[in-house]
C-alpha angles and dihedrals in degrees: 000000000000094000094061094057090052097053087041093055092045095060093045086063094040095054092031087059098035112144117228114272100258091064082061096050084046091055091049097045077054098045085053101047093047092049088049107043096033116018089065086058094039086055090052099046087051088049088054101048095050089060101055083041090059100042087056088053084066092045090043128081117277088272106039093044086055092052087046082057110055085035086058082048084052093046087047089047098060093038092065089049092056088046100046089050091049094061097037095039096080099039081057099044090041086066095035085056110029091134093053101072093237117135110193113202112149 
């Protein structure tokens, strides 16, 4: 039962402090011009670094070289994240926004 009252409290703020609907459309026009002018270099910049993380695994002892390589993994995987947002971001934000005249296409 409290935790009804508390999510209906919540969406009574919520609703009670929403912003009008153009500072929405404002945040999203940001969200997509940050995924498609920095996101792509910061994917590359992961890849890059996992590359010289993982050569210095190989120059590195038996266990730290271990620990340079799946930190190498850790640096690919996000790498494939980013990737992977940064293709599906504007597809998304194209239907969010479809009224405000901004085509996303990275």
């Amino acid at each position: 039962m409290r935790k009804n009252i508390v999510f209906v409290a919540l969406l009574a703020l919520s609703v009670l402090f929403a912003s009008p609907t153009a500072s929405v459309t404002a945040a999203l026009s940001t969200l997509g011009d940050f995924v498609c002018n920095i996101l792509g270099t910061l994917v590359g910049v992961l890849v890059v670094l996992a590359a010289v993380a993982y050569a210095a695994g190989h120059i590195m002892g038996q266990e730290t070289g271990a620990r340079a390589k799946v930190w190498a993994q850790n640096l690919l995987i996000g790498a494939g994240i980013g990737l992977v947002i940064y293709l599906v971001a504007p597809l998304i934000l194209n239907q969010l926004l479809p009224s405000a005249g901004a085509t996303f296409s990275c």
